[in-house]
N, C-alpha and C positions, 0 to 999 in steps of 0.2 A: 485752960488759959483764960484769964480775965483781961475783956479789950476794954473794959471802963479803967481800970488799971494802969494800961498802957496807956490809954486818954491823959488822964490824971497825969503821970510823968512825964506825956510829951506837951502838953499845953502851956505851960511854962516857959519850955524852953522855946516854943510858936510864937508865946507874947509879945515875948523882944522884939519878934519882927512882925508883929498884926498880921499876925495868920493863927487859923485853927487848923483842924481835923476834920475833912469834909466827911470821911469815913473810913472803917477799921476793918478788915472781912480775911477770912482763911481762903484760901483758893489751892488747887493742886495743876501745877503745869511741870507737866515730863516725869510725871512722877514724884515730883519731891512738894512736900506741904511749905505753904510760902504765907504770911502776915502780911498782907497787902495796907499798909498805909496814907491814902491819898490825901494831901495838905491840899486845903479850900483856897487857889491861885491859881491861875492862868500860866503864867509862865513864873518859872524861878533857876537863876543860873545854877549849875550844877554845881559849882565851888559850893554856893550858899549852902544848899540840900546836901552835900556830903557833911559841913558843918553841922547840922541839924542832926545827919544820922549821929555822926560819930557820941555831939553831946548827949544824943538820945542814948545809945547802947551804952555808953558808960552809968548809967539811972539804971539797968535792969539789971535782974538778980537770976540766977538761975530757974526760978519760982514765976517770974514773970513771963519764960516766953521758953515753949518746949525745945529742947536740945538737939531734935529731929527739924525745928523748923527753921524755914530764913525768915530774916524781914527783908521788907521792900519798902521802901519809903518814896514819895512820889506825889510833883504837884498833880493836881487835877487838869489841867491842860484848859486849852482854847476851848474844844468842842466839849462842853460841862453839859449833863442831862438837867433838864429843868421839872421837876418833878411838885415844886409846890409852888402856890400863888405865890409867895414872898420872892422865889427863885424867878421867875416871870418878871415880877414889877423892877428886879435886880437889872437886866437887862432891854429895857426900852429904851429902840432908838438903834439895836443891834439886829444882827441880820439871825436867823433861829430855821432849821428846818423842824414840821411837823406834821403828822401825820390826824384826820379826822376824815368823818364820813364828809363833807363839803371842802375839805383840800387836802391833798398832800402834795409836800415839794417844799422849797425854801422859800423865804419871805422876811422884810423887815418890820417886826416891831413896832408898831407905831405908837399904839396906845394900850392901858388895859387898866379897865373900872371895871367894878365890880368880878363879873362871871365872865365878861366881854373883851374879846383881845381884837382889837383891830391889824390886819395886815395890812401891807402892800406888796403887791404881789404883779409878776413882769407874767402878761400873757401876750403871746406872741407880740413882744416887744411895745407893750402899751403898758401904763404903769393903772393898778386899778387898787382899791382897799375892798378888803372885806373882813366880814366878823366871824369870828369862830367863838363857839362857847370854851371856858376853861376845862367843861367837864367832859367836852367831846373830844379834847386834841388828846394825844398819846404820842409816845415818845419824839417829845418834845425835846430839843439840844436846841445850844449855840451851834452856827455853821461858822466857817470860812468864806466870804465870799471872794470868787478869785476875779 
């Protein structure tokens, strides 16, 4: 199975609505092999995203996507992993939990130049910044904050 392929046929029909393909992956849950396709959006009504699949699957051929599997189609949701600088600077000003040797827990965003993310961060209910290097945080998301 070729997921540049599937890329290719679903990007298209994404354009119309400025969205891409955040990413493409095989996964097995219950036993059955599944094409996991996660659209790069926060939220998207479910009307809209049946439209997408249904235009998508009428594009594939028997060649495109094995007979044993499903697809899944699926935005990326609220709580997105933030995995590279670009994704970071995408979200300043929003609240992100993350994990480094000098914090973990959640925190808002403040700034981020160069290698340097500034938070703000609530310690025992006092609001205080601090900096975390880019190459020390790990798993890095957007949070919710309730």
């Amino acid at each position: 199975m070729n997921f540049e392929k599937l890329k290719e046929k679903l990007n298209p029909i994404l354009a119309k609505s400025n969205l891409s393909v955040y990413s493409i992956r095989m996964k097995r849950e219950f036993g059955e092999k599944i094409v996991e396709i996660l659209i790069d959006t926060e939220t998207m009504p479910i009307d809209d995203l049946e439209k997408i699949h249904l235009e998508f699957q009428a594009t594939l051929t028997d060649d495109d996507l094995d007979p044993d599997c499903y697809l899944e189609l699926s935005s990326l949701g609220l709580e997105r992993p933030l995995k590279t600088k670009e994704d970071v600077l995408k979200v300043i000003g929003r609240y992100i939990y993350l994990e480094s040797p000098k914090y973990r827990g959640y925190a808002t965003l403040m700034a981020f130049e160069g290698d340097l993310m500034t938070l703000e961060v609530s310690e025992k209910g006092k609001l205080k910044q601090i900096n975390i290097s880019f190459d020390d945080a790990r798993k890095m998301r957007t949070a919710i904050k309730f």
